[in-house]
Backbone as ProteinMPNN parsed JSONL, in Angstrom:
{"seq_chain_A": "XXXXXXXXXXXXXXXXXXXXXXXXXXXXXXXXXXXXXXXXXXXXXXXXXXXXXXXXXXXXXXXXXXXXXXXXXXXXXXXXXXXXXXXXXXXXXXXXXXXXXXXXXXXXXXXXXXXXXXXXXXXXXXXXXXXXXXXXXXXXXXXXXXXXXXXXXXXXXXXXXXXXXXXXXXXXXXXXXX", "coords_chain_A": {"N_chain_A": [[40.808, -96.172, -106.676], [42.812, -93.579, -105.957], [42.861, -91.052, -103.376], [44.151, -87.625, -103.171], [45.665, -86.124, -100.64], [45.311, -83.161, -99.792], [46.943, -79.831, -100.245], [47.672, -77.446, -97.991], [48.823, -74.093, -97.606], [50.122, -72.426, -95.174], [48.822, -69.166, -93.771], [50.477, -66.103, -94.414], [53.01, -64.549, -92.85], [52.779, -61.428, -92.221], [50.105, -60.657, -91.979], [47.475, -59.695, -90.143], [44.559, -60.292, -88.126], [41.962, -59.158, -88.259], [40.07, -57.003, -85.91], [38.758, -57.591, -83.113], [34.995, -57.004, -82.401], [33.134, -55.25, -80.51], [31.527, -57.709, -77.316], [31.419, -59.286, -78.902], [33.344, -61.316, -77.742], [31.907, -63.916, -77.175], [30.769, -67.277, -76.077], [31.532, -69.37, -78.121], [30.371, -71.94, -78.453], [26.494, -72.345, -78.289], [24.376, -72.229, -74.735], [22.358, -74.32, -72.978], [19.809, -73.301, -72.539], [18.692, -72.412, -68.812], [16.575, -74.267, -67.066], [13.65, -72.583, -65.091], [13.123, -72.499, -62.019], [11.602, -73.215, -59.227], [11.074, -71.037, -56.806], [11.441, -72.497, -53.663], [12.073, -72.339, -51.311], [11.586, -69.496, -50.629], [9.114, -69.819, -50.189], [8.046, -71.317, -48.831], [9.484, -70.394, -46.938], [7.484, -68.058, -46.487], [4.972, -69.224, -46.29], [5.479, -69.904, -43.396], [5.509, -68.067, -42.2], [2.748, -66.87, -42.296], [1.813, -68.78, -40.869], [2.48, -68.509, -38.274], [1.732, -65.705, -38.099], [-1.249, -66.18, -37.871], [-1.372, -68.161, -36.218], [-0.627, -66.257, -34.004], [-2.818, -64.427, -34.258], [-5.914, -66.286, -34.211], [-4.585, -67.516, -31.434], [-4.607, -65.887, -29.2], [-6.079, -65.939, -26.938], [-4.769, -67.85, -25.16], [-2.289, -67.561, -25.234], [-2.294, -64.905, -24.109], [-3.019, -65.917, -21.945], [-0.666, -67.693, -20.835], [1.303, -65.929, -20.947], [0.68, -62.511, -19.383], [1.157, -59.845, -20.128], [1.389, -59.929, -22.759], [-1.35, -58.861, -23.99], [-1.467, -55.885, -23.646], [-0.236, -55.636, -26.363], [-1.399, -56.719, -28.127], [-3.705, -55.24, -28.061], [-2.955, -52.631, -28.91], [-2.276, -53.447, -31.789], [-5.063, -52.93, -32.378], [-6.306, -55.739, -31.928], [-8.639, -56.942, -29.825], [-8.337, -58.661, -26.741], [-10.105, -61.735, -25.287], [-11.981, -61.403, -22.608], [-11.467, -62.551, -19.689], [-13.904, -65.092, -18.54], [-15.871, -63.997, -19.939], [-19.24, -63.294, -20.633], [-20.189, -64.882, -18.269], [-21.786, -64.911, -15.444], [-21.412, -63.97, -11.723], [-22.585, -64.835, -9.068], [-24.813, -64.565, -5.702], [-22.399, -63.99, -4.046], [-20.812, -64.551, -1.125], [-18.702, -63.804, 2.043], [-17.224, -64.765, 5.047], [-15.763, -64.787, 8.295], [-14.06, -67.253, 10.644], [-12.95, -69.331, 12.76], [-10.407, -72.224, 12.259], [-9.237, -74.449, 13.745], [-7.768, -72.286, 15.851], [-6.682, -70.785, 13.691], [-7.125, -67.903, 12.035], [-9.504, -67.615, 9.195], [-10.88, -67.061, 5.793], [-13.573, -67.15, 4.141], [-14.497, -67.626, 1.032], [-17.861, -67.998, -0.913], [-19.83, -68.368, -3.843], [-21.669, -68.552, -6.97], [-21.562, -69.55, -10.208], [-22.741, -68.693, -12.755], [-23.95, -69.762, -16.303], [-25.514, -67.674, -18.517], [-25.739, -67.264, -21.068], [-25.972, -68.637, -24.55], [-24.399, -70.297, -25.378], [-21.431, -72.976, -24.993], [-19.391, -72.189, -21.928], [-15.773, -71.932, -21.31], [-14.671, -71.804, -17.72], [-12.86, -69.418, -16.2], [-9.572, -69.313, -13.829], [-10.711, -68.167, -10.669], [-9.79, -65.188, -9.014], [-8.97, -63.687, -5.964], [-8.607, -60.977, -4.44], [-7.935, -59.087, -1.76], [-8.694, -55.567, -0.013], [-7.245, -52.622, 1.517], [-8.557, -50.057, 3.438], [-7.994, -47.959, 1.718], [-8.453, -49.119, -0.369], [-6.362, -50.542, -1.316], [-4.849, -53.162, -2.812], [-4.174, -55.883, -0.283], [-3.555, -58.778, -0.089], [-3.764, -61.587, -2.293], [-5.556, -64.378, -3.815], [-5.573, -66.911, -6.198], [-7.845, -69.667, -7.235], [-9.455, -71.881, -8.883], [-12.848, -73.232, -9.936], [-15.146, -75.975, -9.367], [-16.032, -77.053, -11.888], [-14.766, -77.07, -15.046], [-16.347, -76.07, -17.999], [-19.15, -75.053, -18.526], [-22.399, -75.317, -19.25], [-24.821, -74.021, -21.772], [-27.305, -71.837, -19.706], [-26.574, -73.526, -17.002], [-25.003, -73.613, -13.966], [-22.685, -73.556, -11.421], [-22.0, -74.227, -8.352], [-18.941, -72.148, -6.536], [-16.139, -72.018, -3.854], [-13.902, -71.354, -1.475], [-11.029, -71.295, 0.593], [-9.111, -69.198, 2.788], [-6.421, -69.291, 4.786], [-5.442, -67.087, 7.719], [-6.364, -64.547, 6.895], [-5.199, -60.384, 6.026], [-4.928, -58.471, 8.518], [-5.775, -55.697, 7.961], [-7.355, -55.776, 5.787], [-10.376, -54.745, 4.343], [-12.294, -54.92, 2.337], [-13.544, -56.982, -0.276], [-12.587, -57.985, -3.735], [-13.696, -60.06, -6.369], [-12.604, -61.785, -8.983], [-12.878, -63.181, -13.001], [-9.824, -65.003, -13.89], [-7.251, -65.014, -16.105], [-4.767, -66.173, -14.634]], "CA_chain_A": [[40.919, -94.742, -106.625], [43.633, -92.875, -104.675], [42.942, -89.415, -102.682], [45.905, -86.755, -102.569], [45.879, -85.057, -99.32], [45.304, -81.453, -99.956], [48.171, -79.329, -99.46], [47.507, -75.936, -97.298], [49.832, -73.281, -97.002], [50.175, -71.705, -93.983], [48.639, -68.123, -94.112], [51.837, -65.481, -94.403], [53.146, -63.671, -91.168], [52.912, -60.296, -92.283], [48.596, -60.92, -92.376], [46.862, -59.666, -88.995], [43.185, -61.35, -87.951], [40.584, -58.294, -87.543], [39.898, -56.27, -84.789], [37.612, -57.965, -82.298], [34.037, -56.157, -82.162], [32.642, -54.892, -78.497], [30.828, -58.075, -77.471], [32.195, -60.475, -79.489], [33.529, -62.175, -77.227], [30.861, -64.485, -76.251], [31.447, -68.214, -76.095], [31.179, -70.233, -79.879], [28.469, -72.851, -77.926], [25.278, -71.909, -77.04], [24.351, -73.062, -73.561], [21.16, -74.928, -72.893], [18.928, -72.216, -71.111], [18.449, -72.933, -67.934], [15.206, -74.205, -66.366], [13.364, -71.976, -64.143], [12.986, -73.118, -60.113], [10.533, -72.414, -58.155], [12.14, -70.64, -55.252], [10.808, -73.525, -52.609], [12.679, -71.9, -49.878], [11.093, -68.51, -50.366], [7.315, -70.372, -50.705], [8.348, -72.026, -47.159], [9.455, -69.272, -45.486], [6.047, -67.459, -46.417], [3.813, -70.255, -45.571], [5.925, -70.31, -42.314], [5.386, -66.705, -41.681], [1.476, -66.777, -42.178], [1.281, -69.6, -40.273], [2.998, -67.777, -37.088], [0.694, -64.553, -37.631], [-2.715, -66.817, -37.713], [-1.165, -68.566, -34.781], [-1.128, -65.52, -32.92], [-4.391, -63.974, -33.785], [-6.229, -66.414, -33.363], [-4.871, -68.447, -30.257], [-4.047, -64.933, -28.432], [-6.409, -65.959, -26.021], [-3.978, -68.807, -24.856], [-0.925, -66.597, -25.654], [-2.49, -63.74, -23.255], [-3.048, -66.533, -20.309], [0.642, -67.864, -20.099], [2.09, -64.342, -20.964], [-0.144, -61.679, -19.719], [1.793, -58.429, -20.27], [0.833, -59.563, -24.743], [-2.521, -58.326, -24.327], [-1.487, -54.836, -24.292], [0.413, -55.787, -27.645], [-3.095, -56.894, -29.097], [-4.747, -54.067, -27.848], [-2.032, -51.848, -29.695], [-2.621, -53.226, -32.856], [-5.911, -53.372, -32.67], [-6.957, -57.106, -31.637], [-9.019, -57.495, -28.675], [-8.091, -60.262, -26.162], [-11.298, -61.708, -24.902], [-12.134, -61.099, -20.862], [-11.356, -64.058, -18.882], [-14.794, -65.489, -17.78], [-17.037, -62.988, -21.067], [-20.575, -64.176, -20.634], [-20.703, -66.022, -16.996], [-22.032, -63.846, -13.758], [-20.898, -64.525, -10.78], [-24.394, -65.078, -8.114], [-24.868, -64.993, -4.378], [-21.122, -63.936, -3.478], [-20.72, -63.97, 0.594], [-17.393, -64.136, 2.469], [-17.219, -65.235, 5.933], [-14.652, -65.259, 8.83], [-13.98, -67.905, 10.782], [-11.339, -70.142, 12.892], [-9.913, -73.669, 12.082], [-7.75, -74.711, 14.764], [-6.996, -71.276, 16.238], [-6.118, -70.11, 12.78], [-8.17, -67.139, 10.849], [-9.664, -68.057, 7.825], [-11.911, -66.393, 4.995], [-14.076, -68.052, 3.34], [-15.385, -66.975, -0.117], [-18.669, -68.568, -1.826], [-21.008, -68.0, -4.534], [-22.215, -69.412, -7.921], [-21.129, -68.864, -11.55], [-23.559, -68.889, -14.132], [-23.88, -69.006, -17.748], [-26.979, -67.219, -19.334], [-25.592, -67.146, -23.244], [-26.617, -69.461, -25.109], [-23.057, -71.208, -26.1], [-20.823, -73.938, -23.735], [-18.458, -71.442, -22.165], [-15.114, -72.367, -19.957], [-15.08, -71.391, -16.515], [-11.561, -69.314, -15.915], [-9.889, -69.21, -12.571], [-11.061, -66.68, -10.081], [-9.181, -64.229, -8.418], [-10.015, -63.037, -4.632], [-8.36, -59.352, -3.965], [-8.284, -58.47, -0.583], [-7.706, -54.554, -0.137], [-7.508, -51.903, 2.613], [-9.404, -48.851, 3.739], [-7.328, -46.919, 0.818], [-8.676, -49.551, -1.661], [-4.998, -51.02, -1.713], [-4.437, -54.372, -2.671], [-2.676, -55.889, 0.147], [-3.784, -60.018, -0.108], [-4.65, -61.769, -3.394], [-5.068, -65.403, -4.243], [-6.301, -67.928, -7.256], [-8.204, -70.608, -7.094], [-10.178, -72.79, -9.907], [-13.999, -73.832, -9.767], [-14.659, -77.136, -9.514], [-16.075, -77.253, -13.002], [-13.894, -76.726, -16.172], [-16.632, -75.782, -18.72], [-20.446, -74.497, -18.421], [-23.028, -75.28, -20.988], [-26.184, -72.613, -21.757], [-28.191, -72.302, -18.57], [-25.933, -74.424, -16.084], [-24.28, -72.966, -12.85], [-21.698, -73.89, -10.485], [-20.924, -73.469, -6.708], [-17.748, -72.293, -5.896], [-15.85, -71.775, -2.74], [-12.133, -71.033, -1.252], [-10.524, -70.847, 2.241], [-7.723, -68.656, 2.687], [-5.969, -68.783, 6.335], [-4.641, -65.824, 8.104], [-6.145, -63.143, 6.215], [-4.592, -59.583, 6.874], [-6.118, -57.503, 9.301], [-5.934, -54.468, 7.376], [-8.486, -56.162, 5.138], [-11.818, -53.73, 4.611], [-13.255, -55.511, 1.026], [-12.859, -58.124, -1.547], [-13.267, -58.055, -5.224], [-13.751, -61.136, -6.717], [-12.588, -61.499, -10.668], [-12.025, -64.196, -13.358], [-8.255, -64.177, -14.369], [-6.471, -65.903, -16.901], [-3.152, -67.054, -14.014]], "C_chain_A": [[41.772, -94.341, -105.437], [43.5, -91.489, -104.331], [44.027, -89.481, -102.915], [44.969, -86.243, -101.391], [46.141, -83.989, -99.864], [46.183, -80.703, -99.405], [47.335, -77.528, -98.904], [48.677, -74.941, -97.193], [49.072, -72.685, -96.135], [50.103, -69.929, -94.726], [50.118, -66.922, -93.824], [51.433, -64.423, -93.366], [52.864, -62.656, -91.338], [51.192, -59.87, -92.035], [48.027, -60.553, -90.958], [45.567, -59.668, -89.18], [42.444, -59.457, -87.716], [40.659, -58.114, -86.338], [38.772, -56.888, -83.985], [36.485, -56.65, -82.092], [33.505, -56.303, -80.805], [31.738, -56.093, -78.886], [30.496, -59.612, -78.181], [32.637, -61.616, -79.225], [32.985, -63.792, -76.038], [31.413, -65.913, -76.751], [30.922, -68.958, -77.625], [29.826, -70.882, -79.634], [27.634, -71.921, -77.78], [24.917, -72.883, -76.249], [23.084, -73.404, -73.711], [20.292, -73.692, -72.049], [18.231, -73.02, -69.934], [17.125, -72.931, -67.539], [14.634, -73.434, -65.403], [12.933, -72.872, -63.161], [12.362, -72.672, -59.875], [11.211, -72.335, -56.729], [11.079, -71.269, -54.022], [11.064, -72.752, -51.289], [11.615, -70.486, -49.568], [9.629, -69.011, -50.158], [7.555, -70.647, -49.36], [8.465, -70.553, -46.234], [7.996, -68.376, -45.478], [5.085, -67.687, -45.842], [4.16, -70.216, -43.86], [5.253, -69.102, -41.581], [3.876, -66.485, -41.628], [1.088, -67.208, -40.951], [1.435, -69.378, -38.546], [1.846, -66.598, -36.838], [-0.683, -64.906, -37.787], [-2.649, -67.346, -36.828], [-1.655, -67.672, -33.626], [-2.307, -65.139, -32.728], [-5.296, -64.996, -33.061], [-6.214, -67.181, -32.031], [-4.041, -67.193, -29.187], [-4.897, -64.854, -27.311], [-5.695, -67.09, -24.746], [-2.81, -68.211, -24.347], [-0.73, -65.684, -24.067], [-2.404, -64.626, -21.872], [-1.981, -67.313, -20.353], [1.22, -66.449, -20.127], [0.646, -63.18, -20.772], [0.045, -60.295, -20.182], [1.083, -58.382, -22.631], [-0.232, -59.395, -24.591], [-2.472, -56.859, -24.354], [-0.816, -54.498, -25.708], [-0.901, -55.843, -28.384], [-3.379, -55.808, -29.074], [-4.209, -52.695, -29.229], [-2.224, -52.041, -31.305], [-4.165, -53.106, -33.61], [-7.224, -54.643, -32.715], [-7.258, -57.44, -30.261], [-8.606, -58.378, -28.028], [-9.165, -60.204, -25.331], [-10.957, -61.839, -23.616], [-12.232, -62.215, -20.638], [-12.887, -64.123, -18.304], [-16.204, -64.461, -19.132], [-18.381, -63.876, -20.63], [-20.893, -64.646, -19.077], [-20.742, -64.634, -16.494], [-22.067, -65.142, -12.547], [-22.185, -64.046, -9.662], [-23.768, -65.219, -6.411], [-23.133, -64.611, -4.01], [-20.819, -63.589, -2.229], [-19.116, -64.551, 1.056], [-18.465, -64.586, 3.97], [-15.973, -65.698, 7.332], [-14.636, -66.308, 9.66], [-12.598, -68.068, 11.213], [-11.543, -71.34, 12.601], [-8.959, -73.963, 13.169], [-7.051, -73.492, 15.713], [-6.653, -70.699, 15.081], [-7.337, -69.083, 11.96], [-8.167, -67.402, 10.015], [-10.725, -67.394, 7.039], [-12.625, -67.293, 4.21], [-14.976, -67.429, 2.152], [-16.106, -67.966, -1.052], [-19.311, -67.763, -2.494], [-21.232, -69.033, -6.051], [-21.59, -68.639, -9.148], [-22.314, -69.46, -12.421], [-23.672, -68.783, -15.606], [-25.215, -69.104, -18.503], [-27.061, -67.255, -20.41], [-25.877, -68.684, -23.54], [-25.24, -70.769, -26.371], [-22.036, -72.003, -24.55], [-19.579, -72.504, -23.573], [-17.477, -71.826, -21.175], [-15.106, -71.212, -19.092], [-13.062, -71.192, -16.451], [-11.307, -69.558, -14.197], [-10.414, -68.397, -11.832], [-9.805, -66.369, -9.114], [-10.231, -63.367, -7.25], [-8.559, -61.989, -4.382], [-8.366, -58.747, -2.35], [-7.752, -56.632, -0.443], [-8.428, -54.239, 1.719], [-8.224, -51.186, 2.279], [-9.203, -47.652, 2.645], [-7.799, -47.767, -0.514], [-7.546, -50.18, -2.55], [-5.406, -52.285, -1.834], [-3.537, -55.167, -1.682], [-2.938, -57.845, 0.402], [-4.168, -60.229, -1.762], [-3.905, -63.104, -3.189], [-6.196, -65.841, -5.477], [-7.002, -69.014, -6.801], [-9.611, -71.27, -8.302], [-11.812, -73.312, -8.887], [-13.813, -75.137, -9.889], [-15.695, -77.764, -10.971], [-15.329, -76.544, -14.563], [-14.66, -75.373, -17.303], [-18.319, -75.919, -18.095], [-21.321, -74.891, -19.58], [-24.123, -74.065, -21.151], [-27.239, -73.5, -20.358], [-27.784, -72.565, -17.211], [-25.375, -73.637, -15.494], [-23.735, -74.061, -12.11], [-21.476, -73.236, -9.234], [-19.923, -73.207, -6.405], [-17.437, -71.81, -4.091], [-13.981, -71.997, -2.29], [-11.934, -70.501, -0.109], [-9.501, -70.557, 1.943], [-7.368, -67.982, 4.266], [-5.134, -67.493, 6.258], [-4.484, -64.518, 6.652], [-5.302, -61.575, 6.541], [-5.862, -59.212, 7.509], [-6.646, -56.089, 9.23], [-7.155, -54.818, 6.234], [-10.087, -55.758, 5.043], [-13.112, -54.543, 3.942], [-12.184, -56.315, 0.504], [-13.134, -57.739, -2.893], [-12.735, -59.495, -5.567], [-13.986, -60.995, -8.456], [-11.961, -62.811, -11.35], [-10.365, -63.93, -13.771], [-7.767, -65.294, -15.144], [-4.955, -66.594, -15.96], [-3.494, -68.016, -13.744]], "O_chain_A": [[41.566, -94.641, -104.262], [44.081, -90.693, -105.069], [44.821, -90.42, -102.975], [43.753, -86.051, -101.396], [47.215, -83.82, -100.443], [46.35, -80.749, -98.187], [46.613, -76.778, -99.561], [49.566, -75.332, -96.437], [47.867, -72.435, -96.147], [50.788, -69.464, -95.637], [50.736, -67.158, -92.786], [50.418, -63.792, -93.072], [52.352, -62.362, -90.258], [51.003, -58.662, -91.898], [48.197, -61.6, -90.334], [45.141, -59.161, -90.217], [42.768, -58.81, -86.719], [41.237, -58.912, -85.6], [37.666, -56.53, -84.39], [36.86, -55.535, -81.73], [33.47, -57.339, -80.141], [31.184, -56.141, -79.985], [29.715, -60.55, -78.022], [32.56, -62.652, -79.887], [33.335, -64.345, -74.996], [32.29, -65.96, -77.613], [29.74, -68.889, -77.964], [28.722, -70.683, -80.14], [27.862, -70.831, -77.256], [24.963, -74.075, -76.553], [22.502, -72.819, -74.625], [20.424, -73.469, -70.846], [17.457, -73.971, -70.039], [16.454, -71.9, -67.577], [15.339, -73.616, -64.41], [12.406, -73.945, -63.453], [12.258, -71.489, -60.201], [11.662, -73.148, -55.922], [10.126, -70.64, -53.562], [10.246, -72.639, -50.376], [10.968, -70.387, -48.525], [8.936, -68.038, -49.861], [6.983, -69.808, -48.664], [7.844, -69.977, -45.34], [7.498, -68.076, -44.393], [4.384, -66.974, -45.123], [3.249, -70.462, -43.069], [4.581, -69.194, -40.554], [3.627, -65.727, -40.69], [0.396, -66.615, -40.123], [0.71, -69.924, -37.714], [1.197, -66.476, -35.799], [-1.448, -63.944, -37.854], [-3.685, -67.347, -36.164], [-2.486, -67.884, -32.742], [-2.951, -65.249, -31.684], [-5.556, -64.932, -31.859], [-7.249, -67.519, -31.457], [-3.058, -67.493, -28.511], [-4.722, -63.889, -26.568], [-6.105, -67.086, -23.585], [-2.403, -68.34, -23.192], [0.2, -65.649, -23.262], [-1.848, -64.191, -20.864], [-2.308, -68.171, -19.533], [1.59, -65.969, -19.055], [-0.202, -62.99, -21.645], [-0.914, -59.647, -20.603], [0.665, -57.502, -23.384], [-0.659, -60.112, -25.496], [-3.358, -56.344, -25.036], [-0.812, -53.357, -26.17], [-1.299, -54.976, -29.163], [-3.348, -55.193, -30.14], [-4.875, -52.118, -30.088], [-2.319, -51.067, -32.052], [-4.446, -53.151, -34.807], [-8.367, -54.648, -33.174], [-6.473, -58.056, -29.541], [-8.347, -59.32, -28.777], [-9.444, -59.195, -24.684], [-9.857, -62.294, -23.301], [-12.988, -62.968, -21.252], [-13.175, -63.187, -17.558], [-17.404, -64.479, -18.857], [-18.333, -65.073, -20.344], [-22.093, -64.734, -18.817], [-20.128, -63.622, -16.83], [-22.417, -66.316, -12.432], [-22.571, -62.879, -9.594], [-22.727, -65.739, -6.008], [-22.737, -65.639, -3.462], [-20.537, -62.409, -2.021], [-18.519, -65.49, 0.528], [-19.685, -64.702, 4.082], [-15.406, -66.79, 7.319], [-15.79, -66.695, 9.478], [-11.56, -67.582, 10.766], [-12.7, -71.761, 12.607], [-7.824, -73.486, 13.171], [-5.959, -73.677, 16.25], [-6.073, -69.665, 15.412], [-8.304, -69.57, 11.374], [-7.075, -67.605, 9.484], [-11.677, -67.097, 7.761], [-12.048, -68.219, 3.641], [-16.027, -66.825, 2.367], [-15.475, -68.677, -1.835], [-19.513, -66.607, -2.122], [-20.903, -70.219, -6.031], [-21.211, -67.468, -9.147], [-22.588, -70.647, -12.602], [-23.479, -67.682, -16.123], [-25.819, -70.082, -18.944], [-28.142, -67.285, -20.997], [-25.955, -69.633, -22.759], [-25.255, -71.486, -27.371], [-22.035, -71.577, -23.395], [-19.027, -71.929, -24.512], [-17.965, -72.115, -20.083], [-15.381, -70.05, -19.39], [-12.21, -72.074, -16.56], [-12.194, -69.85, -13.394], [-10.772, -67.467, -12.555], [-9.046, -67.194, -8.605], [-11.326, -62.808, -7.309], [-7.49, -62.547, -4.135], [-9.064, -57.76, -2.116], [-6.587, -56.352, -0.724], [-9.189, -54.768, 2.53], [-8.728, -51.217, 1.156], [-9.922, -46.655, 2.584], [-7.604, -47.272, -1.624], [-7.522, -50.357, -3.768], [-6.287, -52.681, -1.07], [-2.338, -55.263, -1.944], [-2.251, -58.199, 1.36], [-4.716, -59.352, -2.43], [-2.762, -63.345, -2.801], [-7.297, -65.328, -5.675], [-6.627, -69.344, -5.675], [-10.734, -70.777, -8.202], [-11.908, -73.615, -7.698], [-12.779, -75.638, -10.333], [-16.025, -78.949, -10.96], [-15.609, -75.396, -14.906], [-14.159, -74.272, -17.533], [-18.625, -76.806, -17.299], [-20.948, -74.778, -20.748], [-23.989, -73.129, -20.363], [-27.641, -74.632, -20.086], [-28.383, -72.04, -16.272], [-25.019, -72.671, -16.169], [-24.153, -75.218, -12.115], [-20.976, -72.134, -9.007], [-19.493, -74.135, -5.721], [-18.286, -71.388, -3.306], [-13.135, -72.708, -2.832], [-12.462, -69.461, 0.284], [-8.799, -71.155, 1.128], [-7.702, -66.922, 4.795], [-4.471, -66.987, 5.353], [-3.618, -63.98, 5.963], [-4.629, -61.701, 7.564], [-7.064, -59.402, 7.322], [-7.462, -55.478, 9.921], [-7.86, -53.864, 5.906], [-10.936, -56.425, 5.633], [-14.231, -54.794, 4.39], [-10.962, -56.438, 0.587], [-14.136, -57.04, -3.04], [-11.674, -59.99, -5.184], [-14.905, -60.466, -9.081], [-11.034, -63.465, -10.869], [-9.846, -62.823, -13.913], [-7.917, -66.455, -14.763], [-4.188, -67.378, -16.518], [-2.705, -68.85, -13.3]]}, "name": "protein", "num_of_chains": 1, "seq": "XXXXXXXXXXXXXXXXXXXXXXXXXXXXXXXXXXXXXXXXXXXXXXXXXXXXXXXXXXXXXXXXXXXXXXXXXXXXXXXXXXXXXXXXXXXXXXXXXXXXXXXXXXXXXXXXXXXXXXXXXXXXXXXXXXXXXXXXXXXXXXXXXXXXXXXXXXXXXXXXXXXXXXXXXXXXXXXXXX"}
């Protein structure tokens, strides 16, 4: 058996193709529809962003004692920053002047206690010296020589500080987060 090859004429010139319809022009294929992604990046940056504003709340007691100026930021929105030393009283507090060598010196003791019923740390204290006007015109730090307190338990402290001023009337004595 032999095929012919089918003859075609060529459609005649004078013949124009239809008017393309709006829309029409879309591609012959259809494309595979694409898989949906899970936007990873946006899931990350979210998680990232939680994980920053649970940071702050709650380790803004950390936050507040290298930077102290962010505790009026807390306060502002609303989030307490807990009082350096909450819970402990401070017992027996006597100063005392005194020389060493020819040099004036102050000497501030007393006891810290903790009456609550949870282990609580022991911040540093802060000694204030003011004048007759109630000015501040001395202040120093200085750490107990225990870290942490349990329910019940007290601590002695004590702190020499040469060449107080002599404008010096009172002390206040306070814990401080520096």
């Amino acid at each position: 058996m032999a095929f012919e090859e089918p003859v075609i004429d060529p459609p005649p010139e004078d013949i124009e193709p239809p008017p393309l319809r709006a829309g029409s022009n879309l591609p012959a294929l259809r494309r595979r529809p694409e898989k949906k992604r899970l936007p990873v990046g946006w899931i990350l940056l979210g998680l990232f962003i939680v994980a920053v504003v649970a940071g702050g709340v709650f380790g803004r007691g950390i936050i507040v004692s290298a930077w102290p100026p962010s505790a009026r930021l807390y306060e502002l929105v609303g989030l307490p920053v807990p009082v350096p030393g909450a819970g402990l009283v401070l017992h027996d507090v006597a100063t005392e002047r005194m020389s060493q060598g020819g040099v004036p010196v102050l000497v501030v003791t007393g006891t810290i206690a903790n009456p609550t019923q949870e282990v609580k740390n022991v911040p540093k204290l802060r000694v204030s010296l003011r004048d007759g006007r109630r000015r501040e015109v001395q202040s120093w730090v200085f750490a107990a020589d225990t870290a942490k307190l349990v329910p019940g338990e007290f601590v002695k402290f004590g702190s020499e500080f040469a060449n107080p001023s002599t404008e010096a009337v009172d002390l206040t004595l306070t814990f401080t987060h520096e």
